[in-house]
C-alpha positions as CSV (number, residue, x, y, z in Angstrom):
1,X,236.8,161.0,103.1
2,X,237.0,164.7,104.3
3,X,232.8,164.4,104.5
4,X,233.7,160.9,106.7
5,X,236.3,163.0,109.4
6,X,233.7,165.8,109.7
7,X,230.5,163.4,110.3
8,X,233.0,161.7,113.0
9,X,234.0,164.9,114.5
10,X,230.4,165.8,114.2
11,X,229.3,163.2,116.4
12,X,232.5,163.3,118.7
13,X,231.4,166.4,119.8
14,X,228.0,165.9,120.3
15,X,228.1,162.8,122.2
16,X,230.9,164.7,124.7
17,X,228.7,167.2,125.0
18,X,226.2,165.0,125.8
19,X,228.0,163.3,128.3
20,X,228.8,166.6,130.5
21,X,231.4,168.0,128.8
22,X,231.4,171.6,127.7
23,X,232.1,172.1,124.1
24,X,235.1,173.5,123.9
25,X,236.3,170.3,126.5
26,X,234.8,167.8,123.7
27,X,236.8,169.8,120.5
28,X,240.1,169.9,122.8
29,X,239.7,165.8,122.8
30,X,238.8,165.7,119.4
31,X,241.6,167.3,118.2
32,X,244.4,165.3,120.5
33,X,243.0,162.1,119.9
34,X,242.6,163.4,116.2
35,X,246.4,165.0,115.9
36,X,247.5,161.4,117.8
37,X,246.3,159.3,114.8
38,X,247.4,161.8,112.3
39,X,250.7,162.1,113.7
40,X,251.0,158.5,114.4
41,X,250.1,157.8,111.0
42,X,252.5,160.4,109.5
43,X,255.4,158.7,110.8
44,X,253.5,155.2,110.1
45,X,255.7,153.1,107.6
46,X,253.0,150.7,106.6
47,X,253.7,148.1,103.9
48,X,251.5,148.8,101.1
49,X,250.1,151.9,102.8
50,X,251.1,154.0,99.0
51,X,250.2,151.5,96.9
52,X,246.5,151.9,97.3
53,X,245.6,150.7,100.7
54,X,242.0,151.8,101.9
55,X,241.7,153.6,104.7
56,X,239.7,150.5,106.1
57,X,242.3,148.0,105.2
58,X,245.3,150.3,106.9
59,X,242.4,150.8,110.0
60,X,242.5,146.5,109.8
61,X,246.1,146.5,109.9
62,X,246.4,148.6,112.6
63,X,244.0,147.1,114.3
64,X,245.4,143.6,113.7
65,X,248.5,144.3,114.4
66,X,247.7,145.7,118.0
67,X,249.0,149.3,117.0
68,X,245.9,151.0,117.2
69,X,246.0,150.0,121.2
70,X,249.3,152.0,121.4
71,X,247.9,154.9,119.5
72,X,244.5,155.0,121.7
73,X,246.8,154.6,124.8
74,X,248.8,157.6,123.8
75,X,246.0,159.8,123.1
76,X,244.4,158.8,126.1
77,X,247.5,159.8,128.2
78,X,247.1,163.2,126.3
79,X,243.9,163.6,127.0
80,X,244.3,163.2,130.8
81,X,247.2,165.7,131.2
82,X,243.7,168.0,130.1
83,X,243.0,167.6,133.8
């Protein structure tokens, strides 16, 4: 999983970068909208998230159940106070 967060991180970066962002804009985003969806999911009382739940299958939850909006809206509102 760690090899899975870097890869993304990896490519976050790169594709702010190539998008006209300096660097150190693009790892400033990475890590709010990455500390968001830690944070979130630290507090995150999932059912079934200790008993063995995949990290896709708590992803599909979220997703399902419409909290991933709420934790892409709050990093976004983050993200612009950047500005």
């Amino acid at each position: 999983m760690e090899n899975d967060i870097k890869y993304v991180k990896e490519s976050f970066i790169e594709t702010f970068i190539d998008n006209g962002f300096t660097e150190l804009e693009a790892i400033k985003s990475w890590e709010i909208i990455y500390n968001t969806y830690s944070s979130y999911l630290s507090k995150f009382s999932l059912a079934g998230a200790l008993s063995n739940m995949t990290d896709r299958e708590i992803l599909d939850s979220l997703k399902n159940s419409g909290e991933l909006n709420e934790i892409k809206e709050k990093a976004l509102q983050r993200l612009g106070r950047l500005k």
